[in-house]
C-alpha positions as CSV (number, residue, x, y, z in Angstrom):
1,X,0.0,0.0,0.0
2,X,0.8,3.3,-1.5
3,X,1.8,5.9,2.1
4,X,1.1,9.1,0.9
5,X,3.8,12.1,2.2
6,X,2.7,15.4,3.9
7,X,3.2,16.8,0.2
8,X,0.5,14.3,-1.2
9,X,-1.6,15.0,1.3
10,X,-1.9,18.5,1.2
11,X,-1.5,18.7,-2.7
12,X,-5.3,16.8,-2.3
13,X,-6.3,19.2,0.2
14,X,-5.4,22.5,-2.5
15,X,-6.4,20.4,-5.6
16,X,-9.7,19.7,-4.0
17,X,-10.7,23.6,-2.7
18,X,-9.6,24.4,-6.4
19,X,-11.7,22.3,-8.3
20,X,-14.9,22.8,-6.1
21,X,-14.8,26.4,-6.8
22,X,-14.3,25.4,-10.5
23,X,-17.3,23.1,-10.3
24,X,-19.5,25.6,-8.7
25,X,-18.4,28.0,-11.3
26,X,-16.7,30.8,-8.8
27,X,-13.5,30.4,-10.6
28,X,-12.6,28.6,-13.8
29,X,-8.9,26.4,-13.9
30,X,-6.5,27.6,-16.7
31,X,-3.9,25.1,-16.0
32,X,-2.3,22.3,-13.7
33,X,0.9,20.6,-13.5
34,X,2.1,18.1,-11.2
35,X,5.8,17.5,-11.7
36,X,8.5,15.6,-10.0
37,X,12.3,16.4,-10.8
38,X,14.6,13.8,-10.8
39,X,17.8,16.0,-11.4
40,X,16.8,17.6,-8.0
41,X,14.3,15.5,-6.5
42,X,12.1,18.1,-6.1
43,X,7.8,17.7,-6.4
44,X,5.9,20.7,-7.6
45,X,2.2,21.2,-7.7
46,X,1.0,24.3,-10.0
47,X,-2.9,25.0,-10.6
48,X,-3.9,28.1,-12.4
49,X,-7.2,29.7,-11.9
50,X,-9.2,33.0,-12.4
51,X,-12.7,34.4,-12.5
52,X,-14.9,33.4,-14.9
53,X,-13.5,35.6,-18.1
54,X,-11.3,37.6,-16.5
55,X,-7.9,38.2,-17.5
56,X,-5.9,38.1,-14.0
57,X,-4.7,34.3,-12.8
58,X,-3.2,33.5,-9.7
59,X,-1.1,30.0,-9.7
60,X,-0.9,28.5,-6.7
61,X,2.3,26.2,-6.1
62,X,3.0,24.0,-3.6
63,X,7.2,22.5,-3.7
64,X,8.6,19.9,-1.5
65,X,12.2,18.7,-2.2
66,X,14.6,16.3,-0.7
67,X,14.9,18.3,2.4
68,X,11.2,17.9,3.1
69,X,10.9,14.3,2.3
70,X,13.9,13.5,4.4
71,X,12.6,15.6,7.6
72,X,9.1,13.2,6.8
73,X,10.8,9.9,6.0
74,X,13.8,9.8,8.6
75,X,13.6,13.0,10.8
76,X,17.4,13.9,9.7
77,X,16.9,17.2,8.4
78,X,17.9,20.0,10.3
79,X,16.7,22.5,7.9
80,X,13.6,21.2,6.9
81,X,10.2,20.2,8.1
82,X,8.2,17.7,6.7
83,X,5.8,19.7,4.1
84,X,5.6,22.0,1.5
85,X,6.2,25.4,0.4
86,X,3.8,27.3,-1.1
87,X,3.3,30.4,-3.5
88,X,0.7,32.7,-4.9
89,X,1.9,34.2,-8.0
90,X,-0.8,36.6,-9.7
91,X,-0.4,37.1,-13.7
92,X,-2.0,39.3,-15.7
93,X,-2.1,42.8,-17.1
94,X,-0.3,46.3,-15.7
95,X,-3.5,46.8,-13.3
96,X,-2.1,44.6,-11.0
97,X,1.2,46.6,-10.8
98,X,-0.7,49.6,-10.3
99,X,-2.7,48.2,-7.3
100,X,0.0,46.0,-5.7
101,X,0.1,47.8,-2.9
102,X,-3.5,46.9,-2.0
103,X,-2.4,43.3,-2.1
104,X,0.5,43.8,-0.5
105,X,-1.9,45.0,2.5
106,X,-4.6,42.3,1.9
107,X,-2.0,40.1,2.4
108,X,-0.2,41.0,5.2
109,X,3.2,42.6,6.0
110,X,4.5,39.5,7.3
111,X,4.9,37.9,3.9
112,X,7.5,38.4,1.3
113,X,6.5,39.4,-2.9
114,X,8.4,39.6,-6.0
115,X,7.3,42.0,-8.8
116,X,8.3,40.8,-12.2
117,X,7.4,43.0,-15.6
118,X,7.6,40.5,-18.5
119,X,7.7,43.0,-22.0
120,X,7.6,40.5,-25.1
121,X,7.9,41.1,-28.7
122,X,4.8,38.2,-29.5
123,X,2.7,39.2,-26.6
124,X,0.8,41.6,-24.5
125,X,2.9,42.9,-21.1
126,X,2.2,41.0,-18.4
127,X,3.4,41.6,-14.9
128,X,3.4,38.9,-12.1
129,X,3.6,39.5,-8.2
130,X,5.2,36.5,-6.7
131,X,3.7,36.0,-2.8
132,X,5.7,33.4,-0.7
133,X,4.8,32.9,2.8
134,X,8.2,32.4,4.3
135,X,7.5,29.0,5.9
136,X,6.5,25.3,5.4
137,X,3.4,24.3,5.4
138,X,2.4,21.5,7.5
139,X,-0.2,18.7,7.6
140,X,-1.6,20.4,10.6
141,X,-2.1,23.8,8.8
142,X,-4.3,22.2,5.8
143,X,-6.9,24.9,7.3
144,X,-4.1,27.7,6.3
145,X,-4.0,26.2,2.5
146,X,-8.1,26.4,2.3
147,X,-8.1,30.1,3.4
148,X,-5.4,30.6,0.8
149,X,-7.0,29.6,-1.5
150,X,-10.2,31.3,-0.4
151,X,-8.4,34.5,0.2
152,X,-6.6,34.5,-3.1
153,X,-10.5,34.6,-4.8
154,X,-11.0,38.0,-2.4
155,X,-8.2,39.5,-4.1
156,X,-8.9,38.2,-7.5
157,X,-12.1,40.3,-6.8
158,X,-10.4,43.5,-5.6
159,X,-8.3,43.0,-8.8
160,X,-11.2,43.1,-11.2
161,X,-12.8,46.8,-9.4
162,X,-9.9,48.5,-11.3
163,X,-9.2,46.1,-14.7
């Protein structure tokens, strides 16, 4: 029998929240990748989503690697707990450079963000704002990954006031 790790586990949990809202028609999913790296032995979990025919996505990603599995498997990891990482990237048009201090605040001040401007000769501009919680998430904190998730639709709609 199959024992699924802390990353498993809460890859279901997020994978689940997401798809209900898609099913009830609150949000619709853009994209989803589940990838393991065997170069670094590293899992990654992305799901894009948005509201219904809007432009601005936010791809949630939770990444375990070796670290994490180790600190789950054996306990010998000092730097690591047994989990996942997780990040909030939003994607879509200038407006959300424009308002990024709102979600800045929305957020927290507790939580770290990278602003990226990505100017291509085939495409539109699109700016991302990278949000990382600066910690592991935990089994016991599947609650935290279900208000994320939650949370990240509020700001999806405090995005669209001003797109």
């Amino acid at each position: 029998m199959f024992d699924p790790t802390a990353f498993d586990n809460l890859k279901v949990v997020a994978e689940g929240a997401v798809y209900d809202l898609d099913l009830s028609g609150d949000i619709s999913i853009l994209d989803r990748r589940d990838l393991f790296d065997f170069a670094h032995y590293e899992r990654t979990y992305r799901i894009e989503y948005c509201l219904p025919e809007k432009n601005t996505s936010i791809i949630l990603q939770l990444k375990a690697d070796m670290g994490h599995f180790l600190a789950e498997k054996k306990g010998v990891s000092e730097k690591n707990k047994a989990g996942a990482e997780i990040q909030l990237t939003y994607k879509g048009k200038e407006i959300i450079h424009q308002v990024k201090e709102k979600l800045e605040s929305a957020w927290g001040t507790d939580k770290s963000w990278e602003w990226i401007k990505v100017h291509s000769s085939l495409h539109p501009p699109e700016v991302r704002g990278m949000l990382t919680f600066n910690r592991v998430i935990t089994e016991e904190m599947v609650d935290d990954i279900l208000q994320m998730v939650s949370f990240s639709i509020e700001t999806l709609n405090i995005l669209t006031e001003w797109d």
